[in-house]
C-alpha positions as CSV (number, residue, x, y, z in Angstrom):
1,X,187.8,26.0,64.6
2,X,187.6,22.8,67.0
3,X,184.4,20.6,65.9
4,X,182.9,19.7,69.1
5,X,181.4,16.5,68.5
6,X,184.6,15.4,66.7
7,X,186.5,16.1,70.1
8,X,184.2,14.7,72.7
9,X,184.3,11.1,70.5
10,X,188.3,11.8,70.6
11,X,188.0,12.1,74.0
12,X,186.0,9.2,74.9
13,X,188.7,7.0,72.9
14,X,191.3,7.7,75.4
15,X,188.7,5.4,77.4
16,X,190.3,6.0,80.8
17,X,190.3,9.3,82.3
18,X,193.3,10.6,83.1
19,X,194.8,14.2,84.3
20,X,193.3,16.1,81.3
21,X,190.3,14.4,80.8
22,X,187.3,13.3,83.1
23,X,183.6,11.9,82.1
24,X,180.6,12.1,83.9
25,X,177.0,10.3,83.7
26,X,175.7,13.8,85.1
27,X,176.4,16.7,87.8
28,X,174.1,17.9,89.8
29,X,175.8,21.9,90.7
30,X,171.9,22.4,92.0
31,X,172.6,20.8,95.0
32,X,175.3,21.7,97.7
33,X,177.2,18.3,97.8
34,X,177.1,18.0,93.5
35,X,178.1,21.5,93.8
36,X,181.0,21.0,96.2
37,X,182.3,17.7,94.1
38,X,182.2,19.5,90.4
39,X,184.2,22.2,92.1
40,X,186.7,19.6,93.0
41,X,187.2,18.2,89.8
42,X,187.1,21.5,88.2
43,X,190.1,22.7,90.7
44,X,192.2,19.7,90.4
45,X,191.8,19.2,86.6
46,X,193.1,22.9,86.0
47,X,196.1,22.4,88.4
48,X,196.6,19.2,86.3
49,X,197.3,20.9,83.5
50,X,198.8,24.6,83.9
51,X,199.3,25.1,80.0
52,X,196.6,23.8,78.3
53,X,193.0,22.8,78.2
54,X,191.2,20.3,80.2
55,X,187.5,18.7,79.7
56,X,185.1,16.9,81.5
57,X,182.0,15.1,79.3
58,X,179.0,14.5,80.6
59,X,176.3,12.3,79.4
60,X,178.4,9.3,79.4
61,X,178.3,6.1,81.0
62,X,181.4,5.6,82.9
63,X,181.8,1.8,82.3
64,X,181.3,1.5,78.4
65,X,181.5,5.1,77.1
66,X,178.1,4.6,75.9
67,X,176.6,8.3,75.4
68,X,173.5,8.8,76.8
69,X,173.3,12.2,77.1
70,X,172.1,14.9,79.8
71,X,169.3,18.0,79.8
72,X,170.2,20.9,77.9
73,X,172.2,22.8,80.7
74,X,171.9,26.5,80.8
75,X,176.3,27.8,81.5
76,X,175.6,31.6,81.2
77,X,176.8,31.7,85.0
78,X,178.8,28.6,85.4
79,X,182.0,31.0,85.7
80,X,180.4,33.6,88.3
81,X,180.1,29.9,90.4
82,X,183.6,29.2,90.2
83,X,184.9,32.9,90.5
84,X,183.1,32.7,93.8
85,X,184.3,29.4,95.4
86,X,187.4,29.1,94.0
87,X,191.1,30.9,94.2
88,X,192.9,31.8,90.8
89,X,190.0,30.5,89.4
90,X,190.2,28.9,85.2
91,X,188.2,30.1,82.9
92,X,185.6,27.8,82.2
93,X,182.7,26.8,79.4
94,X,180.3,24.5,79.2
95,X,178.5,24.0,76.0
96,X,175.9,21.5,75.1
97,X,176.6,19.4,71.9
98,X,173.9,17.4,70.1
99,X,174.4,13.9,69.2
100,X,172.4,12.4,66.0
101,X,171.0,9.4,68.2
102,X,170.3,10.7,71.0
103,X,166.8,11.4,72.4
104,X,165.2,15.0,71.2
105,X,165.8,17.7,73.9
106,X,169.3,15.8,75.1
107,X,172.6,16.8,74.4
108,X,176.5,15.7,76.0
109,X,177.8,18.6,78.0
110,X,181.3,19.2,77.4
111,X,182.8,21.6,80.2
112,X,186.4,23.3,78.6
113,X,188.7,24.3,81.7
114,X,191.7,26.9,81.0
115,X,194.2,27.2,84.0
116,X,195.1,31.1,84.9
117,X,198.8,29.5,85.2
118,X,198.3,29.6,88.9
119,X,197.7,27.3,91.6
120,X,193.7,27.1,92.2
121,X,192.2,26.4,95.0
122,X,188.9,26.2,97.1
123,X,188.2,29.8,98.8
124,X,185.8,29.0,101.3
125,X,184.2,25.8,102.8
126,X,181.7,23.5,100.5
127,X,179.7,20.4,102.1
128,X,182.9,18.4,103.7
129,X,185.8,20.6,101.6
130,X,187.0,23.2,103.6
131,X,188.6,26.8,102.3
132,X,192.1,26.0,101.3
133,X,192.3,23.0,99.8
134,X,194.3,22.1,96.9
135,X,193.1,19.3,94.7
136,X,195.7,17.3,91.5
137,X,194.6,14.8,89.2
138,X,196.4,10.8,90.2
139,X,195.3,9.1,87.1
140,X,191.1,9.1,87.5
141,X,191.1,10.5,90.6
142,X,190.7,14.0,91.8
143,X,193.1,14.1,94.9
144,X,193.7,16.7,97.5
145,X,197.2,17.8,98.0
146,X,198.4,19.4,101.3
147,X,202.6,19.8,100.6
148,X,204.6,19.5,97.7
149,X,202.5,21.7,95.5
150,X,203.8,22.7,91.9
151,X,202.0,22.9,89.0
152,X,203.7,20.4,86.5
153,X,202.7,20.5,82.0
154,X,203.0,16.9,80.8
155,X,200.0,17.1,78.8
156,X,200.6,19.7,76.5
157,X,201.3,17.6,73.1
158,X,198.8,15.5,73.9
159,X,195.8,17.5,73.9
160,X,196.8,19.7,71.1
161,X,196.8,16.8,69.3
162,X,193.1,15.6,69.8
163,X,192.4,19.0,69.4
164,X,194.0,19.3,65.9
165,X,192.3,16.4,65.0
166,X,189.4,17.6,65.6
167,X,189.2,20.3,63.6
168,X,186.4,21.0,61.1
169,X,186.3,21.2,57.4
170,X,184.0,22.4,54.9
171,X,182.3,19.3,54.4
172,X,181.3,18.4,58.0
173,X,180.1,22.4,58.0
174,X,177.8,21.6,55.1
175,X,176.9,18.9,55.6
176,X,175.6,20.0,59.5
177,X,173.2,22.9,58.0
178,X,171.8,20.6,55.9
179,X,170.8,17.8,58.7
180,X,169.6,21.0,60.4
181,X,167.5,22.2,57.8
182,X,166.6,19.5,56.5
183,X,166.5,16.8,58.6
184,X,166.0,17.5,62.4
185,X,164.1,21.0,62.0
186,X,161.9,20.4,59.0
187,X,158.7,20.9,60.2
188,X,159.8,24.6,61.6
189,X,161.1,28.0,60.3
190,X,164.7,27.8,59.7
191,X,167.5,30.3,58.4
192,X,171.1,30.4,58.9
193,X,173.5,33.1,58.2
194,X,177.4,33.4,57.8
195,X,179.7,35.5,59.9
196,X,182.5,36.6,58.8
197,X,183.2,34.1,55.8
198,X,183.8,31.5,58.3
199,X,180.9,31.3,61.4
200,X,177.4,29.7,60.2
201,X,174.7,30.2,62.4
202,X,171.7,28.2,62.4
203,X,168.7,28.6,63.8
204,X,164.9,27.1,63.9
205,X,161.8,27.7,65.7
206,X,158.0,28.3,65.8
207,X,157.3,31.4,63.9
208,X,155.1,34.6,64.5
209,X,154.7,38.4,64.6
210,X,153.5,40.6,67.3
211,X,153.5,44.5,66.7
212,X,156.3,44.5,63.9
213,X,158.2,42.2,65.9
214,X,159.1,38.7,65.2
215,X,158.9,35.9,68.0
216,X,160.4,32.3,68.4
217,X,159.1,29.5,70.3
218,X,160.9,25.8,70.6
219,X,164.1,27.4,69.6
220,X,166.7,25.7,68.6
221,X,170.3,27.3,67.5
222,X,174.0,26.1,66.4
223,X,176.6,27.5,65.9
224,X,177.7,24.4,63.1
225,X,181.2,24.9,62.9
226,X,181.8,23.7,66.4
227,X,179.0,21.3,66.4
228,X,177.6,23.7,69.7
229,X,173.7,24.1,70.6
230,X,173.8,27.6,71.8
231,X,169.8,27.6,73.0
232,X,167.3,25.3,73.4
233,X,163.8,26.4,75.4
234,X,160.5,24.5,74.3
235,X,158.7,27.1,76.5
236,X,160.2,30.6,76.3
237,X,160.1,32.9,73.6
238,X,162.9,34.9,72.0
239,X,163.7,37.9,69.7
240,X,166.4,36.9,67.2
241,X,168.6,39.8,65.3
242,X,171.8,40.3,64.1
243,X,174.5,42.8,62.2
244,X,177.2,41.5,60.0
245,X,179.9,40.4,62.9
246,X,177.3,39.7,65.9
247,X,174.5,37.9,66.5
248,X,172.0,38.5,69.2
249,X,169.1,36.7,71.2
250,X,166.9,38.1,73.4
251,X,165.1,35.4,75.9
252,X,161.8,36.0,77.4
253,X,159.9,34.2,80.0
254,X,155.9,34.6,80.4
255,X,155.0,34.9,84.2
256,X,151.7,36.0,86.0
257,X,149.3,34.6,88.1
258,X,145.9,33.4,86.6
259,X,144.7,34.9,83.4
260,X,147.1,38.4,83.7
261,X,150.0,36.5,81.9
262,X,153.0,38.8,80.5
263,X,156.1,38.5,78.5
264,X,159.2,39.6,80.8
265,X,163.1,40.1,79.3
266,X,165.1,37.8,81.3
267,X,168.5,37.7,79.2
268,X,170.6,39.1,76.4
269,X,172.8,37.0,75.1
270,X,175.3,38.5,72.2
271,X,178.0,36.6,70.1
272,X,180.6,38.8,68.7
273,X,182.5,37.7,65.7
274,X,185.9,38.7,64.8
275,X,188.3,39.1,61.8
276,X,191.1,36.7,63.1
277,X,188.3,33.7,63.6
278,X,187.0,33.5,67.2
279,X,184.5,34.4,68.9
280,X,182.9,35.6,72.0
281,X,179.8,35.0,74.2
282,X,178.3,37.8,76.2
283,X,175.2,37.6,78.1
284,X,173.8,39.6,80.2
285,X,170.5,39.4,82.7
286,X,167.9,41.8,82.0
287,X,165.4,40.3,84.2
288,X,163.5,42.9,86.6
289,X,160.6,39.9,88.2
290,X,157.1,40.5,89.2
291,X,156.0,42.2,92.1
292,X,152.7,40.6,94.1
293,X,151.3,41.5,96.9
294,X,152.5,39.1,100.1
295,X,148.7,38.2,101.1
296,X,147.9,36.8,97.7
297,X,151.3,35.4,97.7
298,X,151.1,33.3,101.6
299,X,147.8,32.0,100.1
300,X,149.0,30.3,96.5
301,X,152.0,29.2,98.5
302,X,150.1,27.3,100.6
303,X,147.7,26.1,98.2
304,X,151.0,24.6,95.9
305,X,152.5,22.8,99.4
306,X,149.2,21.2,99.8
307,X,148.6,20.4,96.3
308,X,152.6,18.7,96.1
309,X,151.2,17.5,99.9
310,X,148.0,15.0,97.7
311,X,150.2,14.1,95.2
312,X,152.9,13.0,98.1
313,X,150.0,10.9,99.5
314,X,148.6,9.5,96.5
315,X,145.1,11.6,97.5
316,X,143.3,11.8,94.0
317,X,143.0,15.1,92.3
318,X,140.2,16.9,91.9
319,X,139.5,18.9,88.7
320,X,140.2,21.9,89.9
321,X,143.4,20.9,92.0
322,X,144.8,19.8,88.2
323,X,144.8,23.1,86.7
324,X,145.7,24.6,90.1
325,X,149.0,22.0,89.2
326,X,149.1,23.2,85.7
327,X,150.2,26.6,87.3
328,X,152.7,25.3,90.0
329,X,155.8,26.1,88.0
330,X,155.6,29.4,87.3
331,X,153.7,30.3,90.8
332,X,156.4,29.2,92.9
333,X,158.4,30.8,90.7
334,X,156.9,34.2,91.7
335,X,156.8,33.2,94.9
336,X,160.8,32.7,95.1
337,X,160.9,35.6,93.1
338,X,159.0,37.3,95.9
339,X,161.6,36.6,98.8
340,X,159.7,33.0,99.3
341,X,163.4,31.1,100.0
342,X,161.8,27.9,100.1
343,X,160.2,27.4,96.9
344,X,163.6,26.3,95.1
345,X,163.7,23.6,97.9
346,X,160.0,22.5,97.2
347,X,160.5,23.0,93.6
348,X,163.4,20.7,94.1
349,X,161.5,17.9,96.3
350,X,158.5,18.1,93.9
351,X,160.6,16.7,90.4
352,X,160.5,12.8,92.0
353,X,157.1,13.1,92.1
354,X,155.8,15.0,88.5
355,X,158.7,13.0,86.6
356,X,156.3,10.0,85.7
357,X,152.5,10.8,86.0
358,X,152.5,15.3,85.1
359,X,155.6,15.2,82.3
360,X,154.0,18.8,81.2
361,X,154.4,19.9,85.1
362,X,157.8,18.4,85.2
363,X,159.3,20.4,82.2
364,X,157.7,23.4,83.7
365,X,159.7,23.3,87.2
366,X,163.3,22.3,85.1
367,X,162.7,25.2,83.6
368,X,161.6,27.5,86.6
369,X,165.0,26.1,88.3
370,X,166.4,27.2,85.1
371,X,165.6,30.8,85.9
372,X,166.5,30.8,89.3
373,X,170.0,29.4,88.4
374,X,170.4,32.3,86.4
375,X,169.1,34.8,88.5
376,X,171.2,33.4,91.4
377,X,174.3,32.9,89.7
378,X,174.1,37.0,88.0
């Protein structure tokens, strides 16, 4: 079992990129032209290397490898996007990994890329890349490639060997549920639980019981051996249970307008543990959204655009115009959810201005993007 931290610091000590290897302060796949230019790299670094794995780390500055770190980023779909854009498509992963100095709520994002043995290349046309196009690693670069294409291993020996050294022991697997415990979770309800003789689970979180049911809030889990943060949510709720080879979250998001709040499924996420020491991931999007009626609907919409409209023209807030903005997340949210297009692109537009003076209202529309990303990308 590959230690994830361990293998992003080996990475970042080759301190060049290279055909296997590329870092990144962030990505932005939100966006058409972010999109379009992850795609890229993703293409060329899996025809780079047709026999073994490839990675690209994010949170990192590109000049001194200094990690900074990114948002917790949400990958349950991140494969249905490349399956759709790209020809012979790699499996991909991208799992956040928390860093002991880094600010609470950011980790580095280490994307793992796995070429199908097969030249890859873009399907259909993305912001100025057109369907076709075959893209190849020249040292840093990701270059397209119009003749001479064959897909070349030179990098074999050299990635199995960062990856064999970072592999875990028992020590750094102790020694990571205890600064869990202990240390970064103290102040919540934790447990942890062993699959398999050889998979430790951790998790920690807020604490309470509706119905016979137990509920978490500001969830945080880890699966230590690899050093990955499988969820992270300071807003939703989930179910946690397991059996002895699985483990199983159930996320819920609270949506409603006004006072008639509920608690909605929105994904199942399953990790299956096996007898020969891997693992698999399953999720799967159980989400079935609200239903409004449209007149109440064209009303808050336009109430939000003038609201974001004030804030846009530094026009002072009333009272009641703040906890009108309190609500903004999660009313666009039901208005997109309602066949309102344009409230991912106001949504968008709005995080410029919340970032500094509404923080609260900030949070609220990452993580209403969050849910549209997933519901977009099933």
């Amino acid at each position: 079992m590959i230690n994830k931290r361990l293998l992003v610091k080996n990475l970042l000590a080759h301190n060049d990129e290279n055909s296997f290897y590329d870092k990144k302060r962030f990505i932005s796949i939100g966006e058409k032209e972010g999109k379009a230019k992850f795609l890229k790299h993703v293409c060329a670094l899996a025809n780079s290397n047709p026999k073994n794995n490839s990675f690209i780390v994010i949170g990192v500055e590109d000049e001194d490898n200094k990690i900074v770190g990114v948002d917790f980023f949400d990958d349950s779909k991140i494969q249905n996007l490349v399956n759709a854009y790209l020809d012979n498509p790699p499996l991909i992963s991208y799992e956040n990994i928390p860093f002991p100095n880094l600010k609470e709520g950011k980790v580095v994002g280490l994307v793992t890329i796995r070429s199908n043995g097969k030249v890859c290349a873009l399907r259909k046309n993305i912001w100025k890349y057109y369907g076709g196009m075959v893209f190849f690693r020249e040292g840093s670069i990701s270059m397209p490639k119009a003749y001479g294409v064959e897909l070349k291993d030179i990098n074999s020996d050299t990635v199995a060997t960062i990856e064999q050294h970072a592999r875990n022991n028992i020590e750094l697997t102790l020694d990571g549920v205890i600064d869990f415990i202990n240390n970064r979770h103290k102040n919540l309800s934790s447990n942890y639980k062993v699959f398999k003789e050889q998979f430790v689970v951790c998790w920690a979180g807020n604490k309470k019981k509706v119905k016979n049911e137990v509920y978490f809030s500001r969830v945080d889990i880890e699966l230590i051996n690899e050093q990955v943060k499988l969820f992270y949510s300071a807003l939703d709720e989930i179910r946690i249970a397991y059996t002895e080879d699985s483990f199983t979250t159930v996320e819920y998001v609270q949506l409603g307008l006004g006072t008639k709040q509920r608690y909605f499924p929105l994904e199942e996420m399953v990790i299956h543990f096996f007898d020969n020491g891997t693992y698999k991931i399953e999720s799967k999007l159980i989400f079935e959204p609200p239903q409004y009626d449209k007149k109440s609907l064209f009303h808050i919409w336009n109430a939000n655009n003038a609201l974001l409209q004030k804030i846009r023209n530094n026009i002072k807030l009333t009272p009641s115009d703040k906890i009108d903005l309190k609500s903004l997340p999660d009313t666009y949210l039901i208005c997109y959810l309602n066949g309102f297009d344009e409230a991912k692109k106001q949504m968008e537009a709005s995080r410029s201005l919340l970032r500094k003076d509404y923080p609260k209202v900030y949070t609220g529309i990452k993580e209403s993007l969050r849910i549209i990303r997933k519901v977009t990308y099933n």
